[in-house]
C-alpha positions, 0 to 999 in steps of 0.5 A: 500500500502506497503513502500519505500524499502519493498513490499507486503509482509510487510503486512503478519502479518496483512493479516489473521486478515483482511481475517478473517472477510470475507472482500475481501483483496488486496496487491498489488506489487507495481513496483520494489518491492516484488513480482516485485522486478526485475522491480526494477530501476530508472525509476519507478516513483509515477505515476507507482505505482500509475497506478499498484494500480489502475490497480488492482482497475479497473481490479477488479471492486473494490468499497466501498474501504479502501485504506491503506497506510504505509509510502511512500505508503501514498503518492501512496493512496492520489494519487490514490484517484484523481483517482477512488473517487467515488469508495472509503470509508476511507482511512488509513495512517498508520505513512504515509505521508498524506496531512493534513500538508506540505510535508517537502520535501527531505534534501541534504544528501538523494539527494546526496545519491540517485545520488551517486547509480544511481538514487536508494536510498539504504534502510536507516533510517528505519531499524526496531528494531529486538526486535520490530518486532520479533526478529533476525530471523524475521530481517534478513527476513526482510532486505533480502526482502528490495529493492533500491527505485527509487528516482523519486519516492519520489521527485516527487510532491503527495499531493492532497485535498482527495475527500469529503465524504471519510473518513480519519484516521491516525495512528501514531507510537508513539514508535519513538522519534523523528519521521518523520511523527511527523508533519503530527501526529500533523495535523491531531490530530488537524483536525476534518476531520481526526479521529486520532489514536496512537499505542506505537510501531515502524514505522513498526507497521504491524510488531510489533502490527498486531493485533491494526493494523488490527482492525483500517483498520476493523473500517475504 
């Protein structure tokens, strides 16, 4: 599952390595975003995404899953593993908010900024580096793709126990000092159930290291 602000299409650079191994592969439009960028507003919440992942789930009779998540999209997986449990095998945290350590919840200038747009939290903080994700061609692409995230999205409550026997793997983008995602890095470092990998390179590391990228989702 892709970001906050950002869509499916951040998954582009990954997506013919994935094909290629002759693994069914699915991005989904999360609401607002992408595809469904003219969904866009501020009463979509995690729940609404959560229903698009697992209405594409369900509607394909998916099983045998690895649900991947970068970033916010963290938050939408580990949700939509309370879900459908019985029909998934690893999850993937790609520099994502994942429950193996506390959420530390949103400071009072994102607040503010939200409700000074109506509700929307313009794009911010997470501006990639054209140098690290191909150049200035590549980033104006990018930041042209970027949409307002609705703030219900990310204040409302994600954690959860993720369900036994499934697999869990984190990838941290160790290129970013400091990071956001340091916390959850540490955790799951530390924690036996977790299988912990790091790659030097940005937060957008689909984007700068599509290839280490793909090769973890393969092996998970």
């Amino acid at each position: 599952m892709h970001g906050a602000w950002v869509g499916e299409w951040s998954w582009l650079p990954v997506m013919d390595r994935l094909e290629a191994s002759g693994r069914p592969v699915h991005t989904v439009s999360l609401t607002g975003h992408g595809a469904r960028r003219h969904q866009s507003g501020p009463h979509v919440t995690l729940a609404t995404h959560v229903d698009d992942v697992v209405g594409v789930i369900e509607t394909l009779d998916l099983s045998a899953i690895t649900l991947v998540g970068h970033s916010y999209g963290g938050r939408v997986i580990t949700q939509v593993a309370t879900r459908v449990p019985d029909r998934l095998r690893s999850m993937v945290y790609l520099d994502a908010h994942a429950p193996v350590a506390p959420d530390p919840g949103q400071s009072p200038e994102r607040i503010a900024a939200a409700e000074a747009n109506g509700g929307m939290l313009p794009f911010e903080i997470y501006e990639p580096d054209p140098a690290m994700i191909g150049g200035a061609a590549a980033y104006e692409w990018f930041m042209a793709r970027t949409m307002p995230q609705s703030f219900a999205c990310i204040r409302d409550p994600w954690a959860a126990p993720l369900p036994d026997g499934v697999d869990r793997h984190f990838v941290f983008a160790g290129a970013d000092d400091p990071s956001r995602f340091q916390h959850y890095a540490d955790a799951a470092r530390e924690d036996p159930t977790w299988r912990y990998h790091e790659l030097a390179g940005p937060h957008w590391l689909m984007m700068s290291h599509p290839g280490e990228v793909a090769d973890i989702i393969l092996e998970a």
